[in-house]
N, C-alpha and C positions, 0 to 999 in steps of 0.2 A: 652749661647751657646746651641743651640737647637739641644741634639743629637737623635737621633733615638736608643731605646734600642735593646737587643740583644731577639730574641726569640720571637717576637710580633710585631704587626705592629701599634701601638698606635703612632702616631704625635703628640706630646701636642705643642701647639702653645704656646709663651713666657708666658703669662698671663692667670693664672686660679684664677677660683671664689670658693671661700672658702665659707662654709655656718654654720660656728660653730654660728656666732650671728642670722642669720634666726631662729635657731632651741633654740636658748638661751633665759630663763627668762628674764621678766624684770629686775629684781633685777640684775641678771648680767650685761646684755647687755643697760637697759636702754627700752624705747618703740619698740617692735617690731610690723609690723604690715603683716601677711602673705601675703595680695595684695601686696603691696609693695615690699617683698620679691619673691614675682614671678615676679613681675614688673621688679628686679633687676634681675633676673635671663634671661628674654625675653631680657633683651635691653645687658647683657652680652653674647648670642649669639648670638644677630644681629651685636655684634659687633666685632666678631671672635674670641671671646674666646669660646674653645672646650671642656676645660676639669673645670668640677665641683664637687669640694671634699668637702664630707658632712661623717658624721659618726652616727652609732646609740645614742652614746651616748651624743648627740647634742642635748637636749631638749627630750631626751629616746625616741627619734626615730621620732620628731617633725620634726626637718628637713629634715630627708630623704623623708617622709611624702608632704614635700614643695616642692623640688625637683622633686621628682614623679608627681605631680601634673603640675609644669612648664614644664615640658618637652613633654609631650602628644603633641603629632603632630610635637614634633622638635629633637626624640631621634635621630634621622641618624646622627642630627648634634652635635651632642654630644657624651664626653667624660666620663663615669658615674666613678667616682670612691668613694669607700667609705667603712670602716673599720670594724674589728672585735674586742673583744678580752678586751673590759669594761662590767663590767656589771651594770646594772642598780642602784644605789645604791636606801636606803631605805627610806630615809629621804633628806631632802636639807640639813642636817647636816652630811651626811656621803659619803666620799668619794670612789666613785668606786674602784672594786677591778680588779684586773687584771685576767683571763683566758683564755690560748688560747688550750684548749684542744681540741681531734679529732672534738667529739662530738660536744661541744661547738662553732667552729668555722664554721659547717655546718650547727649547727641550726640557728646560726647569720644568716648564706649568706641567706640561705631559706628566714629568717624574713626580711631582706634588702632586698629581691629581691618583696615580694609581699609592703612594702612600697612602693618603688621606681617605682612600676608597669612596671617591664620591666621581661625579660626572661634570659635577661646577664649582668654581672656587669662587665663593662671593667679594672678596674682597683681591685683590693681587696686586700685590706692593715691591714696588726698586727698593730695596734694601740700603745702598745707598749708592751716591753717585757715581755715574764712572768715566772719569773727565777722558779716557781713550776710544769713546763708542758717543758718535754725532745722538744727540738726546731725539734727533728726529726718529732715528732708524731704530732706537727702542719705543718709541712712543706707537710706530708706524706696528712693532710689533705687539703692544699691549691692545692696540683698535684692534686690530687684529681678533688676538684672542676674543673681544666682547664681542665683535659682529659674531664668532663663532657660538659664541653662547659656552663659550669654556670658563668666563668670568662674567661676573656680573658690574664688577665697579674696578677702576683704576686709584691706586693709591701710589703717593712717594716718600719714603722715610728719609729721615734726616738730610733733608733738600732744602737749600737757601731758599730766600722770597723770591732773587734773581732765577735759580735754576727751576724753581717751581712755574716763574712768568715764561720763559720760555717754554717748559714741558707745555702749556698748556698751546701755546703757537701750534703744536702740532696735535694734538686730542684733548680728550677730555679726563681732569685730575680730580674726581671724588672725596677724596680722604688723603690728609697729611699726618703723617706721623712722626713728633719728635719728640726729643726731652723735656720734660716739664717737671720742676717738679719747686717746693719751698726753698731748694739750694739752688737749684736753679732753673729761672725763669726768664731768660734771657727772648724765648720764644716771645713772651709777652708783649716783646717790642716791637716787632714789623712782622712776624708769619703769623700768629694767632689774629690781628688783625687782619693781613691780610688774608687770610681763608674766611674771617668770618662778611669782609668785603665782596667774596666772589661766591661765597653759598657752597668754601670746602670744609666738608668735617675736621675739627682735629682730634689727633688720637695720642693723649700724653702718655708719654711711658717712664718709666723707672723713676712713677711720683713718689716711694716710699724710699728712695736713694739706694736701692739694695738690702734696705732693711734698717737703713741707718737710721731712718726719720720714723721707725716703729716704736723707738728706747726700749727694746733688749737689747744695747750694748752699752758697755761702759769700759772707762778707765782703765781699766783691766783686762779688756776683751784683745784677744789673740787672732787676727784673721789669716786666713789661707787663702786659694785659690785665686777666685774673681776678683773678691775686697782687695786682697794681698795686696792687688799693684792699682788700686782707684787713689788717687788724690784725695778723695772723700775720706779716707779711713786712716790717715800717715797725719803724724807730726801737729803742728798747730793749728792747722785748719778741719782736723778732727776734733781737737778739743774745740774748738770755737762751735763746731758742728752740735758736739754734747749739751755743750752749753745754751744752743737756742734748743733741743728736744728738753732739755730741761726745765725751759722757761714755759715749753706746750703742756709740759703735764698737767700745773695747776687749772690750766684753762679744759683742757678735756676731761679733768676730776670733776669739776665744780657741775659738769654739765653729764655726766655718769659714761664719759665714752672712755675710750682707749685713745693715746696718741695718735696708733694709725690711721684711726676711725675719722680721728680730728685732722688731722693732714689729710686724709683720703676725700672727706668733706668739704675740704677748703679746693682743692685742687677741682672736682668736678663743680663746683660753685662759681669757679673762672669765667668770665665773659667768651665766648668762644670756644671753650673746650667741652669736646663731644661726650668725651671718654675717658677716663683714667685706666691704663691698661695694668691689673694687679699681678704681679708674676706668685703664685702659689707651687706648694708642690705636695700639700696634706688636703683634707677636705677641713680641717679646725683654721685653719688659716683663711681658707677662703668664706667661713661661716663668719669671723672677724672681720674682713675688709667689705662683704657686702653690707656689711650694717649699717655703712656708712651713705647707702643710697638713701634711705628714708630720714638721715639724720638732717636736717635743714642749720643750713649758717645763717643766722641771721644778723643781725646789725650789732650786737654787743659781742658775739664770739668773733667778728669782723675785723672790729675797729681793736679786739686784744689784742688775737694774730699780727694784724698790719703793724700792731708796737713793737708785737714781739720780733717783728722780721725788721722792722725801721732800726732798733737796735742792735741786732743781728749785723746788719749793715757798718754797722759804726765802728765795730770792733775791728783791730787792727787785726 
């Protein structure tokens, strides 16, 4: 459900391009290769996707890096968004820390804005929350940046409905961004409403589970990196995972798609949901996931899904 937010004129079209794995190690992600990833980038706005969410703390600023680079000659058509509020951590053993102070969240935009090689960042998002910085005095600095005309729209990732009502006590919140996805849709219960109550975009990300809800994995499959340490991918709640992608098949066969296609469908199909945000890192991957804008759910691939997920549910 593609709404128009309140306070801004941003149109995100169903399907955005995620760039957490462009900007991600090997060791995480597996091979990246940066042509490729602008490659994926060019053939994702030829192909009418608008809006592409990348963060500093992507490869400590690799990816914005990427993005900035693909977009030279095509920013009109594009959607720029991308976040504050990690900091770089010190080692690959230590994990970022959260900050979203005044300061800090203007020196981010600054350092995003000469990455990314533009003058405005459309979209500018808290990354997530940071229970040591009063949400006034980030908020005091995201108006900030807008009156400046350095962003165009305020956004907040992975923000309760509580800390979302309050962000907004002190400015104005455009677009929310959280998990959503067939394994989990927990959002569905009080933020997807409430955004679609206050006229906030939502922006679902990691709808295809990492890959897991694509079925190129099976029984067999070995993961590293990212997967390595998700609860998604480990022990019985992995096979249970196999097991509802293997119940999607039949139903995305009989209708000529791909699983993904069929998950990707279902997800932007959601009451309230703006966006499914796609994380690609080739251009064949993202020629797959946008197929999924023009595939319509209708009432019979609906009422399968909802069996196939009501049973899903049931399983110990």
């Amino acid at each position: 459900m593609n709404i128009p937010p309140v306070g801004n004129t941003l149109h995100v079209k169903p399907i955005a391009l995620g760039t957490w794995a462009m900007g991600g190690s090997t060791a995480s992600w597996g091979r990246v290769d940066d042509r490729e990833s602008i490659a994926a980038i060019h053939q994702a706005i030829d192909l009418g996707v608008n809006l592409i969410d990348t963060a500093p703390i992507y490869g400590q600023g690799h990816s914005e890096t990427v993005v900035g680079n693909a977009i030279q000659g095509r920013r009109d058509r594009v959607i720029l968004a991308t976040k504050c509020g990690l900091t770089f951590p010190r080692s690959p053993d230590d994990p970022p820390t959260r900050c979203l102070s005044r300061q800090r969240v203007i020196d981010e935009c600054e350092a995003s804005l000469r990455r990314l090689r533009t003058d405005t960042i459309d979209l500018y998002q808290c990354h997530w929350p940071d229970p040591s910085t009063p949400i006034s005095e980030t908020m005091s600095a995201l108006t900030e940046l807008l009156t400046q005309g350095k962003i165009r729209a305020i956004g907040l990732s992975n923000y309760a409905v509580q800390e979302l009502s309050t962000a907004r006590e002190f400015g104005p919140v455009h677009y929310v961004q959280s998990l959503f996805s067939m394994l989990h849709r927990r959002a569905a219960d009080e933020l997807v409403p409430y955004c679609l109550e206050h006229g906030i975009g939502f922006l679902a990300y990691s709808p295809l589970a990492k890959g897991l809800l694509t079925g190129k994995f099976d029984a067999t499959s070995i993961f590293e990196g990212i997967r390595a340490n998700d609860v998604d991918f480990v022990g019985s709640r992995y096979r249970r995972n196999l097991r509802l992608v293997d119940a999607l098949r039949p139903i995305a066969r009989s209708f000529g798609a791909s699983v993904a296609q069929l998950v990707v469908a279902w997800t932007i199909a959601q009451p309230g949901i703006t966006a499914a945000i796609i994380g690609a890192k080739r251009p064949s991957q993202v020629v797959e996931n946008t197929g999924s804008a023009s595939w319509p759910i209708n009432d019979e691939i609906r009422n399968r899904v909802d069996h196939v997920l009501s049973e899903a549910n049931r399983e110990p």
